[in-house]
Wavefront OBJ file of the C-alpha trace (Angstrom):
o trace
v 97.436 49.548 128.385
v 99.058 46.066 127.522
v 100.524 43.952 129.979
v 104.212 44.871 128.274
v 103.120 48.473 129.537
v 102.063 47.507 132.589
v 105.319 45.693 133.434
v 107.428 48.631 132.134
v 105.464 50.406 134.489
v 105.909 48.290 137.567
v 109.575 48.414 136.791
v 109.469 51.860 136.741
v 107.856 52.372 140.515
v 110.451 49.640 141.291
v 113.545 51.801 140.313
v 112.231 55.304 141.809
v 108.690 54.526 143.757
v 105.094 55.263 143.908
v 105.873 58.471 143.343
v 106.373 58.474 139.928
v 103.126 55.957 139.241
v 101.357 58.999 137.259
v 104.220 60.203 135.376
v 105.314 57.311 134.393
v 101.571 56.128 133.698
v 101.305 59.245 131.295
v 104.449 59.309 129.667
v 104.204 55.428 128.552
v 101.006 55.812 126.844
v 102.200 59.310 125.292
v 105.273 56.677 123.913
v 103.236 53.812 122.821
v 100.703 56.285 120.827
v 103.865 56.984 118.625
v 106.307 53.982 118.528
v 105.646 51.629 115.381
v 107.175 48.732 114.432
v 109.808 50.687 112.620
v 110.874 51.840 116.583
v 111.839 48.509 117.756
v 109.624 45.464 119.381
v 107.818 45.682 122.542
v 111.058 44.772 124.335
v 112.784 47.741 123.025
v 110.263 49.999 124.159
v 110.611 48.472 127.139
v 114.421 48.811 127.526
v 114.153 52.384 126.180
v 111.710 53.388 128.737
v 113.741 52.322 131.704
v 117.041 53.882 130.795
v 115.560 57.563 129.527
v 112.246 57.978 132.283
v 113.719 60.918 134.493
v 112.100 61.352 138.349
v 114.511 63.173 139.882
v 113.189 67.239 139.646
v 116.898 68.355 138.991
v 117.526 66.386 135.881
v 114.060 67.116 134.991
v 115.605 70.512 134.424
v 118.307 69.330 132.954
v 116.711 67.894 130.392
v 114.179 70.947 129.463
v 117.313 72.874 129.070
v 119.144 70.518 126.971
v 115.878 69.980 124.424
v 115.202 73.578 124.627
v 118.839 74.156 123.171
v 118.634 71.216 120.874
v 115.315 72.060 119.298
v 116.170 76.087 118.767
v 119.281 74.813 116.773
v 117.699 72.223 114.927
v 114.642 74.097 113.688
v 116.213 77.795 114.088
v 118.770 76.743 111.339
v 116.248 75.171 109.113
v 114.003 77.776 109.415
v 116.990 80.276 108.118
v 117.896 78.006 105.134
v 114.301 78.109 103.918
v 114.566 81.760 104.553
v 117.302 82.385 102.611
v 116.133 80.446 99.741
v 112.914 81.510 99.151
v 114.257 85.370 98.580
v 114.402 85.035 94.792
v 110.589 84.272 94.639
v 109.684 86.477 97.777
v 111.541 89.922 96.296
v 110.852 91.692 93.290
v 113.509 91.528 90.726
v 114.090 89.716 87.682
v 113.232 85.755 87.684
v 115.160 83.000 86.595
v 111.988 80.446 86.714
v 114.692 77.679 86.059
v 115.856 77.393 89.522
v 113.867 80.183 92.071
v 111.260 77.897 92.670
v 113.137 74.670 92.805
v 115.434 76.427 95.604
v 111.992 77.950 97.169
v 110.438 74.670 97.948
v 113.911 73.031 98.711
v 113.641 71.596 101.993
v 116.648 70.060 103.732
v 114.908 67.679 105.723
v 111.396 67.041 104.720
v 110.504 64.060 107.413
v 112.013 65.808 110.244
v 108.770 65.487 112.441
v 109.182 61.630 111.566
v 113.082 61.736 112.088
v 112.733 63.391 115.567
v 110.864 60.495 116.336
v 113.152 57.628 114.597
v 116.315 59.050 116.212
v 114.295 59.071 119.549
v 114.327 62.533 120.606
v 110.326 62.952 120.753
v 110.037 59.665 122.713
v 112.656 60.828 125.734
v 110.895 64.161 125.099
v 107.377 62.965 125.541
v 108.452 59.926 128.131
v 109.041 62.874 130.626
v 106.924 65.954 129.768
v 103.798 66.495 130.271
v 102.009 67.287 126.714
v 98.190 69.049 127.543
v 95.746 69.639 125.565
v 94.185 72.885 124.952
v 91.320 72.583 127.763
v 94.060 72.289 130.471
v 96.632 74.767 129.043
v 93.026 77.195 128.997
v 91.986 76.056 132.761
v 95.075 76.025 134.469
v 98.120 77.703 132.106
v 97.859 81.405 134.230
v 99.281 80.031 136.781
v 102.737 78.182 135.355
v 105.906 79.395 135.662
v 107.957 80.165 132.480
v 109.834 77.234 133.518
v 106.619 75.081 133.553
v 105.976 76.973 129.804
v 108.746 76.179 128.286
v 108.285 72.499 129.050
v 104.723 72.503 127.621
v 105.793 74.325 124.476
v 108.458 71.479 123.857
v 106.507 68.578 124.604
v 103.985 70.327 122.423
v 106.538 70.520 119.163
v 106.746 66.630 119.349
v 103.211 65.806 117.415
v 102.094 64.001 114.644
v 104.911 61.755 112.504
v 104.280 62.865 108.907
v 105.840 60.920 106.233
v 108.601 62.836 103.769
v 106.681 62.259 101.045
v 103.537 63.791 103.005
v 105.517 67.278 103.873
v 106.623 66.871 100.033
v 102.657 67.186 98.744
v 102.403 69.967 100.799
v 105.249 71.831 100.285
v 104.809 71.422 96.439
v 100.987 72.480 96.997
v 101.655 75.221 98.996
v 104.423 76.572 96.890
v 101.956 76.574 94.048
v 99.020 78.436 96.231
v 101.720 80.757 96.842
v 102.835 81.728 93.604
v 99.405 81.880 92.472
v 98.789 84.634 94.777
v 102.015 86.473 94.483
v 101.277 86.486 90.785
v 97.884 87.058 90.213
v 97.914 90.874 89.193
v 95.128 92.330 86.754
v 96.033 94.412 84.094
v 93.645 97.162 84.106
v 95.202 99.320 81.367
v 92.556 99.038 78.913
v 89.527 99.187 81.647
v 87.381 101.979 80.356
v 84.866 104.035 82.241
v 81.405 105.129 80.732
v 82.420 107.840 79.159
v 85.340 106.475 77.195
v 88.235 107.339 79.968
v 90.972 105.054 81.091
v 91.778 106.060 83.960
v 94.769 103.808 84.495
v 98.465 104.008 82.482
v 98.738 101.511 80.101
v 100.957 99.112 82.121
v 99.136 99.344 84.836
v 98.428 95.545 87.184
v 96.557 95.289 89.912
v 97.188 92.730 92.284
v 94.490 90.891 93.685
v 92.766 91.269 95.880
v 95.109 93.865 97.399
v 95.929 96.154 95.139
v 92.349 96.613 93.836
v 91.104 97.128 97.615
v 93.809 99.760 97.559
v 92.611 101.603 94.466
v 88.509 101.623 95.878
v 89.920 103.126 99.017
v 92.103 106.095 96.494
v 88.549 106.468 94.839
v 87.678 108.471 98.534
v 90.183 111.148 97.623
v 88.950 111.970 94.120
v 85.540 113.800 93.210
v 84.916 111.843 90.033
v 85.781 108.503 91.675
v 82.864 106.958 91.932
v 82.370 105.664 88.798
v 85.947 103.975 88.797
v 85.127 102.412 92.578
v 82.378 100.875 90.900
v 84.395 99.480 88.134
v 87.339 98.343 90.202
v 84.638 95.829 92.710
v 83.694 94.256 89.156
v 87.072 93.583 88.437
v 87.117 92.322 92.407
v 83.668 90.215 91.634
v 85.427 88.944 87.791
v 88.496 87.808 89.980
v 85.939 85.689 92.755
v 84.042 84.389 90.227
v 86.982 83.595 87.766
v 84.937 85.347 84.793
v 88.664 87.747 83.928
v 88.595 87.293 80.038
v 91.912 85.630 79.500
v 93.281 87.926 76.882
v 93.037 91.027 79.851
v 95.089 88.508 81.914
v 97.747 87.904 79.195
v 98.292 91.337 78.070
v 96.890 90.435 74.901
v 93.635 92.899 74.012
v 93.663 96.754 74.083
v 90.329 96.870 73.576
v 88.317 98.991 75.626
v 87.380 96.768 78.706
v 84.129 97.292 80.720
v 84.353 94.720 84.129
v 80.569 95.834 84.441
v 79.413 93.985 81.561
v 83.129 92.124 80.690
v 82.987 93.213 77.413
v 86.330 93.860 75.727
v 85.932 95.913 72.523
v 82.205 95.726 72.647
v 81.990 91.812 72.457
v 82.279 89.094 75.077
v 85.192 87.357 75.849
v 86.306 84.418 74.152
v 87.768 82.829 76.784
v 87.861 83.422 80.474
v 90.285 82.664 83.412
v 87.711 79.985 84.783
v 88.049 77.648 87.858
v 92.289 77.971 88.571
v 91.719 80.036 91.992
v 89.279 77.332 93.367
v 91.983 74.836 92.080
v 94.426 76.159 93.904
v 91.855 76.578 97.200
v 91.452 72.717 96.586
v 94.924 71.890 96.550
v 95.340 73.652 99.891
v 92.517 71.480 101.252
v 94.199 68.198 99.699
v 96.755 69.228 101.789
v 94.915 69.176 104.244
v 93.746 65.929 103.923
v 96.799 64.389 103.683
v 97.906 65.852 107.014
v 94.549 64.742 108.895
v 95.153 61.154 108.408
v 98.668 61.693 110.809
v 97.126 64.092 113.325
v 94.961 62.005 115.970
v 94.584 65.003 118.239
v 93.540 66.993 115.601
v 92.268 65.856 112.621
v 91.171 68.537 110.307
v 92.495 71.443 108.885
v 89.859 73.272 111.520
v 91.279 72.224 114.781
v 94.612 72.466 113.659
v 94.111 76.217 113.269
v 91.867 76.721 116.079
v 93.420 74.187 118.647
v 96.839 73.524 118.076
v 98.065 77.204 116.090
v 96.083 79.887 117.445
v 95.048 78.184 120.570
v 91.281 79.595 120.537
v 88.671 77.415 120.713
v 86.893 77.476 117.404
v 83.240 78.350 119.220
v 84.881 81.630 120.602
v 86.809 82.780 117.631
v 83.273 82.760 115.586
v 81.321 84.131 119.264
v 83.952 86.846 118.972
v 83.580 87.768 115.257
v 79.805 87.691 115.362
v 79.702 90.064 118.374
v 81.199 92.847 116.160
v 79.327 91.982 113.243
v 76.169 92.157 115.750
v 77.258 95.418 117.850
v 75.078 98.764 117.380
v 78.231 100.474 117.182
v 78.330 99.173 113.288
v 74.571 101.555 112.573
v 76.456 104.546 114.069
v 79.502 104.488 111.942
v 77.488 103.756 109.263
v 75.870 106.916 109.839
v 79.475 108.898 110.100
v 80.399 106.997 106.819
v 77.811 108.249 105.058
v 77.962 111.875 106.417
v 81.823 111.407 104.738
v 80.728 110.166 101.387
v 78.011 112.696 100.863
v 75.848 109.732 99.406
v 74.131 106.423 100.743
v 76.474 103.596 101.254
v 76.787 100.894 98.225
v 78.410 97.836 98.846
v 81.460 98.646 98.136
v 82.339 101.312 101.244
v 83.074 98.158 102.968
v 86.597 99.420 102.297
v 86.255 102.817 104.010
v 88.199 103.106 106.734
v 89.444 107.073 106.315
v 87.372 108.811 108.789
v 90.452 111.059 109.635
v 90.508 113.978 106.968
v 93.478 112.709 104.423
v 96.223 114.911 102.576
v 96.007 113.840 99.003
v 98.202 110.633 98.349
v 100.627 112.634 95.769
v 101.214 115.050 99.037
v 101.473 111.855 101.130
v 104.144 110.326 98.053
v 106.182 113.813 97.903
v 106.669 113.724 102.153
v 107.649 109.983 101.878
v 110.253 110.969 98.820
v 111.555 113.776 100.563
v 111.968 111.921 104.011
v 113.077 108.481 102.866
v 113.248 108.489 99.022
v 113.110 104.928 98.702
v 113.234 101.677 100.754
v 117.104 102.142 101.302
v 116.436 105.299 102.756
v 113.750 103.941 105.282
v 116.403 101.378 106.072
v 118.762 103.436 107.406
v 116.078 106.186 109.322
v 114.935 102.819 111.419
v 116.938 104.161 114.639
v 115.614 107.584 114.453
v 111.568 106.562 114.074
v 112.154 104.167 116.799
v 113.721 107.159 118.767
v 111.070 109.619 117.942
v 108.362 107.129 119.126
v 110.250 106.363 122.584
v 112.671 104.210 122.640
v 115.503 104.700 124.008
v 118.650 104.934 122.221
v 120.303 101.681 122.749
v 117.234 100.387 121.705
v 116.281 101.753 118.904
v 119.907 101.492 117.736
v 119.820 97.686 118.380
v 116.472 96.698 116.875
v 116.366 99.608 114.034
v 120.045 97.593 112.601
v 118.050 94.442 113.274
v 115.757 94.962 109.966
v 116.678 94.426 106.975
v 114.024 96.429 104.609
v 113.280 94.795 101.130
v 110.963 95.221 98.285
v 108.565 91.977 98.131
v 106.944 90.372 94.738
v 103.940 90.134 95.958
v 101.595 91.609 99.119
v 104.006 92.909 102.178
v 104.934 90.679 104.925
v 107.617 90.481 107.714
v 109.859 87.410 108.554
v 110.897 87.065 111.906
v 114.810 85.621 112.953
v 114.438 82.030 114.308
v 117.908 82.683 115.869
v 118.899 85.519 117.691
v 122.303 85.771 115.925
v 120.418 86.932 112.483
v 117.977 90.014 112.109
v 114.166 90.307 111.266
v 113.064 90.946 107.787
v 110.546 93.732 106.458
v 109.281 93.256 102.934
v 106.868 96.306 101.796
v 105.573 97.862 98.305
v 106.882 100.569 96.362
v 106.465 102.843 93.606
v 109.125 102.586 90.336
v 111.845 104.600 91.546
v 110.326 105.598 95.132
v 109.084 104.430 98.046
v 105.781 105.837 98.168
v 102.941 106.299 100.774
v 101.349 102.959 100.048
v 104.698 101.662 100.717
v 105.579 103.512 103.833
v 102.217 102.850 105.431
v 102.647 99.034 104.790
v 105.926 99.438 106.287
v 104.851 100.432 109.344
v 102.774 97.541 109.597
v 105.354 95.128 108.869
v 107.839 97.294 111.479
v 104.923 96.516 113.994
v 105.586 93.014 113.087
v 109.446 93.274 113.276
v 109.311 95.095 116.702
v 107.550 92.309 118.135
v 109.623 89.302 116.668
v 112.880 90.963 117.655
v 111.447 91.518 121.228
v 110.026 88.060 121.671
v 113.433 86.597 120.157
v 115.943 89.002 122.731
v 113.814 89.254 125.715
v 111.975 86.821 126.760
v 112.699 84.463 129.852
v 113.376 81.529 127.727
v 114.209 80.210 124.473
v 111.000 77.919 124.483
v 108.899 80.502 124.735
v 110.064 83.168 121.934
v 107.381 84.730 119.427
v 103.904 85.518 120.447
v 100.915 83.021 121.424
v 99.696 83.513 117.539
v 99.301 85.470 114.345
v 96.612 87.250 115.792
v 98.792 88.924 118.577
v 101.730 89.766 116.174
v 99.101 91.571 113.753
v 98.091 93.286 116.605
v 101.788 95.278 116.976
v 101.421 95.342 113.338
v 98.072 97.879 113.205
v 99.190 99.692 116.058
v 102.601 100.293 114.565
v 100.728 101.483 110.994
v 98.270 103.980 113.157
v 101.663 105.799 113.804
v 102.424 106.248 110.090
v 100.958 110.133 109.966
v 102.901 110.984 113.495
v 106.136 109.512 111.952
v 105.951 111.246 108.704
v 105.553 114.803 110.449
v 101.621 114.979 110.074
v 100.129 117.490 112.131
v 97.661 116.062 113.918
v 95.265 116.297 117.387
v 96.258 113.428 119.550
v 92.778 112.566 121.561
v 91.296 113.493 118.280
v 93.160 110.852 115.757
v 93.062 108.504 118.917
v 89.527 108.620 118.439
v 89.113 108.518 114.593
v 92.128 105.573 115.331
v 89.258 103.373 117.304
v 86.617 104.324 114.913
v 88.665 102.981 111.726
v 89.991 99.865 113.911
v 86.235 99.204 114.186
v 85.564 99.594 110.730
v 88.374 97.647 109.095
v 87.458 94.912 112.415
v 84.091 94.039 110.776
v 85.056 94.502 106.867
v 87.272 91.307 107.745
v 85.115 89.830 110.322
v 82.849 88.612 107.639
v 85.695 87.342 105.011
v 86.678 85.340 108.390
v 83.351 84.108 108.761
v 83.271 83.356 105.232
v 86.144 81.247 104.960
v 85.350 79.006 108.395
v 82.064 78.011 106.874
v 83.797 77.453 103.350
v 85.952 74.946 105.355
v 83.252 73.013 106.950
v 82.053 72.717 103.763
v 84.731 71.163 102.679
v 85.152 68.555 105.357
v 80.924 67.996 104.623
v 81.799 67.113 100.911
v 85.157 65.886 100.568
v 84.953 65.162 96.895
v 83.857 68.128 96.076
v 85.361 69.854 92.728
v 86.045 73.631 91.950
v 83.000 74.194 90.449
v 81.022 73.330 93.635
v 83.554 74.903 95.373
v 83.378 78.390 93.708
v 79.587 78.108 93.906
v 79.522 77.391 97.832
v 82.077 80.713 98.062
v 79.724 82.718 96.271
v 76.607 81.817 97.785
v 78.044 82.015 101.479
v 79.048 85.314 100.628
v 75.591 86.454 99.577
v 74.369 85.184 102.550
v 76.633 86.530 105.033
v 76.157 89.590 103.224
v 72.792 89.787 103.573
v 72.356 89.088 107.172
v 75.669 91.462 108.529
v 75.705 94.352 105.914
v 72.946 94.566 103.713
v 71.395 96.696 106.289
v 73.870 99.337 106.315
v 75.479 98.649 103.129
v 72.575 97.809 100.561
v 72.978 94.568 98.208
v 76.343 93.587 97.344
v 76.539 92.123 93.723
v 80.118 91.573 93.528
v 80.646 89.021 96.581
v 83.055 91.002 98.012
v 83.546 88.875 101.161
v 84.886 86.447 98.861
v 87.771 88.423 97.561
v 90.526 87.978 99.761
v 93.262 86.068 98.327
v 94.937 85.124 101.849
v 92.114 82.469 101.319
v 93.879 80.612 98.924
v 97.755 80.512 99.762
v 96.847 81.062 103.917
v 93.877 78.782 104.871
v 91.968 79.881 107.867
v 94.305 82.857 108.573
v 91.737 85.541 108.561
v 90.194 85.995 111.671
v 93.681 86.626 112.878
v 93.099 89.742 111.376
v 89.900 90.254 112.912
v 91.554 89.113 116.489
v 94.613 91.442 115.692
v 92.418 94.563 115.330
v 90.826 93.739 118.996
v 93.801 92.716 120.546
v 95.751 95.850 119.022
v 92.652 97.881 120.505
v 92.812 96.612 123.857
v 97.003 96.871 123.705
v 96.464 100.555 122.226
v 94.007 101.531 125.172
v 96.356 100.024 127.916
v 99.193 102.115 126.396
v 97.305 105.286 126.240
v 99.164 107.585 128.335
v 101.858 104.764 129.045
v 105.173 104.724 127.303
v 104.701 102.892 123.847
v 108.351 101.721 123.659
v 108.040 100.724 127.091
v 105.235 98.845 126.912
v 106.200 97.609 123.432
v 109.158 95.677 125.010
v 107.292 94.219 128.135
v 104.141 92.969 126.196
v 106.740 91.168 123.576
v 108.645 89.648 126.265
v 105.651 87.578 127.927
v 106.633 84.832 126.004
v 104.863 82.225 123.822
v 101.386 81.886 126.420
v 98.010 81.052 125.359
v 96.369 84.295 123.675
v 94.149 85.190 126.541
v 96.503 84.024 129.371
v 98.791 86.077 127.519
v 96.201 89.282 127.152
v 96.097 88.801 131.055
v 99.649 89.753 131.430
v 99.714 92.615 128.878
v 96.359 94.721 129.247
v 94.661 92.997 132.293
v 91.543 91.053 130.473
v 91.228 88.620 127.831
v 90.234 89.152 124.001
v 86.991 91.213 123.783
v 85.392 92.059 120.724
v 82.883 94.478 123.275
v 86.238 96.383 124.343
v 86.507 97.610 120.808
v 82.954 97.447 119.160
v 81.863 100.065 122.948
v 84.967 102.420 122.536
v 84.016 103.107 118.810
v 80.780 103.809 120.090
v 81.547 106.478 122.518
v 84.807 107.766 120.111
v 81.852 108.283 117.280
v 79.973 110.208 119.446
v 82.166 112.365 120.549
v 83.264 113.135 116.579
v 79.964 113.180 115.104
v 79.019 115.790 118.223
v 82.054 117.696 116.912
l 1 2 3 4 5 6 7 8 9 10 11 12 13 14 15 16 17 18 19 20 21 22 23 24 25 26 27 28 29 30 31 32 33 34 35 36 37 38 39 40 41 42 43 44 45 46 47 48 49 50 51 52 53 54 55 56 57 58 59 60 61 62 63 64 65 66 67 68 69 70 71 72 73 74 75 76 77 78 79 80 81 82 83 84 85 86 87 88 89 90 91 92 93 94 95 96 97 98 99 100 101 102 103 104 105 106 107 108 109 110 111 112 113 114 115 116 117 118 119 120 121 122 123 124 125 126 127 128 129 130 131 132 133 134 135 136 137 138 139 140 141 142 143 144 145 146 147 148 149 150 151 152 153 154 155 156 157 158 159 160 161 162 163 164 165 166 167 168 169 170 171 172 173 174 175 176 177 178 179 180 181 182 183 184 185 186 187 188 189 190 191 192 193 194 195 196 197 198 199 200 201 202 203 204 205 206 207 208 209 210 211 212 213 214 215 216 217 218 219 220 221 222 223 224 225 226 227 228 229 230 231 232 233 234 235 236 237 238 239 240 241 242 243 244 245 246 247 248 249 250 251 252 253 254 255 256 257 258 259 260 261 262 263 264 265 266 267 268 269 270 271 272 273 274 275 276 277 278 279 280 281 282 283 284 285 286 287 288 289 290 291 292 293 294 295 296 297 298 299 300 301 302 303 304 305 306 307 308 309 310 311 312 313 314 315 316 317 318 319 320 321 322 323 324 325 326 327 328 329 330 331 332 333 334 335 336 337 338 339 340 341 342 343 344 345 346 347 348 349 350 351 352 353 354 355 356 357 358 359 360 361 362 363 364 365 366 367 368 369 370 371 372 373 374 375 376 377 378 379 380 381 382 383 384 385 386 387 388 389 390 391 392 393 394 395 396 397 398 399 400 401 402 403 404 405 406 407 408 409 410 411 412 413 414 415 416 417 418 419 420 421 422 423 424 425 426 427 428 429 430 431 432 433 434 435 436 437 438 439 440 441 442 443 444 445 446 447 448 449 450 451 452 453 454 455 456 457 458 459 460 461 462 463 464 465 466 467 468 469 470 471 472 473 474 475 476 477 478 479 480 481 482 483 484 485 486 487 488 489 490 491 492 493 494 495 496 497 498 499 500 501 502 503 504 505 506 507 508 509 510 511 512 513 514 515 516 517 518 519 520 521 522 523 524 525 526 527 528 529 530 531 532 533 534 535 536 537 538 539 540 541 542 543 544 545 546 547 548 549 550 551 552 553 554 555 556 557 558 559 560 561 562 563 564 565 566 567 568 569 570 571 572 573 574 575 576 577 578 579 580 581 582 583 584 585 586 587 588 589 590 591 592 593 594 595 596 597 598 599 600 601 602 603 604 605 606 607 608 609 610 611 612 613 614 615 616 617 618 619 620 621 622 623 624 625 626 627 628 629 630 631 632 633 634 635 636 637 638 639 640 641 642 643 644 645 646 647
């Protein structure tokens, strides 16, 4: 500390006694880690310190109350502007690329983090509140109060200052990730099979990697689809390597295109799509950079993710992941995989996860018409599903008018109300003039979404603590939500029985991501390793980390994987780091599924939702009784493939 410090301390005990010696001992050097010149001279800090430092317990209060209110204006209403404005390039519809994306990355106030600061309301905010890390919040956070919460979770929104110009990189950057994603859909009218078939209409686009995984999974359903799964993972393994011949990407060549050998009309491409999805990967870690240099607590893209968003230590995230990847349970549903397929497993039944028996999707698309027709339909049914699955009718009459259903550009995603005066979003697929299964089973996952941001907004103990601890515990409403899809539609179906297939497939679709997850965390360290790297080094690091992975986790079950299918998933570029969420959703939506088993689902819905904003396990505590465990999930597939494979 420096003697000014020391005095402003001294002055402090002077004006409300000993007492207050560690408080105010903490809260000056949380100040003086963050006031620059630009805040005022050593005096001023001084002067500032004695008039805002709070002892007295009561206007302790006082104050968490009056930030908590300030803050949920202040960011709840510039949360809802950016909403609003990025519709045009979220929805499908026709662009005007003159102004969507200029309103899209419109941002209102682009150094708020630094103005927060200038205008002082960090420093009384971090004078008096306790700010701790993630080691204390682990140790010791089971034990606050949601009063004690809600003052961690402010002091914890006052971090690093970064610049306007810094959130302007990003924002620009990330816009451009995003688009690129959103965007990138492969034309696969002209693909041709061996024998001269195209088994796709003319127009048809595939977006990546979504899309395509969706088409492999159809190939289940049809006795001749073989052939095409195989062709669709080249066109997966032409997107990862960025060997998509341009003129297939433009629209511009009819010729008959084989993604096995890339030919188009019997001769190689003349020009290919190249490095632009490792660009756009690097721009997201430039991004990164620029952040790390105003984050001393955590200084790479890495602990900002593990520490700081999700709240998981980075060791037991990857512990986690690698104990599925690692659990017998994987050999055995191999074994039930192949007994499905009638054949032994090639790489790409990675993406089976259909151990149920399936009606045919044009049975699945004829229920959906005649139940909902279209997304305006499933709109206005909201009240009734929620009714038929429990809740009761106030509620589902208050949280089924709460979403707003929409048709999105790109993959499906929901977009939770930062305000409780305005309503949750749910953005799905469709079909031309229909809804569609496809887009009724991605609904569901996005309601499972919805369901928990309107819960965590309404009913929680305090504004502070609204949402869940991360994106890992929303995507866990979100899967158990979808695994209702068949019961909502009117599916027939035997309830211990689909429970059972339900683990199974939760297992399976665990570990297909589980490696992508891995995949991506050691990409990252490779970044930070070789920070000048380029997108040719870049590409090659994705491609041999996927072989590698590959070979160690499922190469024994799955054979040799030539298209480097772990490398596929798009969320990679516009969502760094985001998919072991996914992973983490599937055990925490296990472990949430198995506590609700023979409990009410509504019931439970609500008072899992309404925890509050915890740390993931201290929140897991609360719901189910035990923290994340990839064992709960990897030893309940075990026993639930047993008992099917006996059957």
């Amino acid at each position: 500390m420096t003697t000014a410090t020391l005095c402003t301390i001294d002055e402090l005990i002077q004006m409300h006694g000993e007492g207050c010696r560690a408080r105010a001992e903490a809260g000056l050097n949380r100040v003086q880690a963050r006031w620059t010149s630009d805040d005022g001279n050593e005096s001023e800090m001084h002067e500032f310190c004695l008039k805002h430092f709070i002892n007295d317990p009561d206007r302790l209060a006082m104050l968490v109350d009056r930030l908590e209110k300030a803050m949920e204006q202040i960011g709840g209403h510039l949360y809802e502007m950016h909403r609003t404005l990025r519709r045009w390039s979220d929805l499908r519809g026709e662009r005007l690329d003159e102004i969507d994306d200029v309103l899209a990355t419109f941002d209102p106030s682009p150094d708020l983090a630094d103005q927060l600061y200038r205008q002082k309301i960090a420093f009384v905010a971090l004078l008096n509140l306790d700010r701790p890390d993630l080691k204390t919040m682990l140790e010791h956070g089971e034990n606050w109060s949601s009063d004690q919460w809600a003052a961690v979770r402010l002091a914890r929104q006052f971090g690093a200052r970064i610049p306007a110009e810094t959130a302007d990189f990003a924002r620009e950057l990330g816009h451009r990730a995003d688009r690129f994603v959103a965007d990138f859909h492969v034309p696969v009218g002209s693909l041709t099979l061996s024998d001269g078939t195209r088994p796709f209409e003319a127009d048809r686009k595939l977006l990546a990697h979504w899309l395509i995984r969706e088409e492999v999974r159809g190939g289940y359903a049809d006795a001749n689809g073989l052939e095409r799964q195989r062709a669709l993972m080249w066109v997966m393994r032409r997107h990862v390597d960025g060997t998509l011949p341009e003129s297939i990407m433009a629209g511009q060549d009819n010729g008959d295109w084989d993604p096995t050998t890339n030919s188009v009309a019997g001769s190689d491409p003349e020009s290919i799509i190249g490095l632009k999805r490792y660009e756009r990967w690097l721009d997201m870690y430039r991004v990164a950079q620029a952040y790390d240099e105003h984050h001393d607590e955590y200084p790479t893209a890495i602990a900002r993710k593990f520490d700081m968003q999700r709240e998981i230590p980075e060791e037991q995230v990857e512990r986690l992941l690698l104990d599925l990847l690692e659990s017998p349970t994987r050999k055995k549903l191999a074994a039930m995989v192949e007994q499905r397929v009638g054949r032994p497993l090639e790489a790409h039944d990675i993406y089976f996860d259909q151990l149920a028996p399936a009606k045919p999707v044009a049975e699945l698309d004829a229920m959906v018409r005649r139940r909902f027709g279209d997304h305006r339909g499933l709109q206005l049914a909201l009240p009734k599903i929620l009714k038929g699955l429990g809740y009761s009718e106030g509620d589902a009459d208050f949280l089924g008018n709460q979403v707003q259903v929409e048709i999105a550009r790109g993959a499906g995603h929901a977009m939770r109300p930062q305000l409780p005066e305005y309503g949750a979003w749910l953005r799905t697929n469709s079909l031309d003039c229909e809804l569609g299964w496809d887009g009724f089973d991605t609904a569901m996952h996005e309601l499972g979404h919805n369901l928990e941001q309107l819960c965590s907004t309404h009913y929680v103990p305090r504004p502070a603590l609204r949402g869940v601890p991360n994106t890992a515990c929303t995507e866990a409403f979100a899967f158990l939500y979808q695994a209702l899809a068949g019961e909502v539609l009117g599916l027939d179906e035997d309830v211990e029985k689909q429970a059972d297939y339900a683990t199974c497939e939760t297992m399976l679709t665990a570990c297909q991501i589980a490696g992508s997850a891995l995949l991506e965390l050691h990409v990252w360290r490779w970044l930070y390793a070789n920070p000048d790297a380029d997108a040719e080094a870049l590409r090659a690091t994705v491609l041999r980390v996927a072989e590698e992975l590959w070979t160690t986790h499922y190469q024994p079950l799955l054979g040799a994987d030539p298209y480097a299918t772990l490398g596929a998933y798009q969320h990679m570029v516009g969502y760094p780091l985001y998919l072991a969420d996914y992973a983490l959703g599937h055990m925490i939506s296990h472990q949430v599924r198995r506590h609700v088993h023979e409990r009410d689902l509504a019931t439970e819905t609500r008072r899992i939702c309404s925890i509050g904003c915890l740390t993931p396990d201290a929140w897991m505590q609360l719901a189910v009784g035990s923290p994340i465990d990839a064992t709960a999930l990897a030893d309940d597939a075990g026993k639930a493939c047993d008992r099917l494979m006996a059957n």
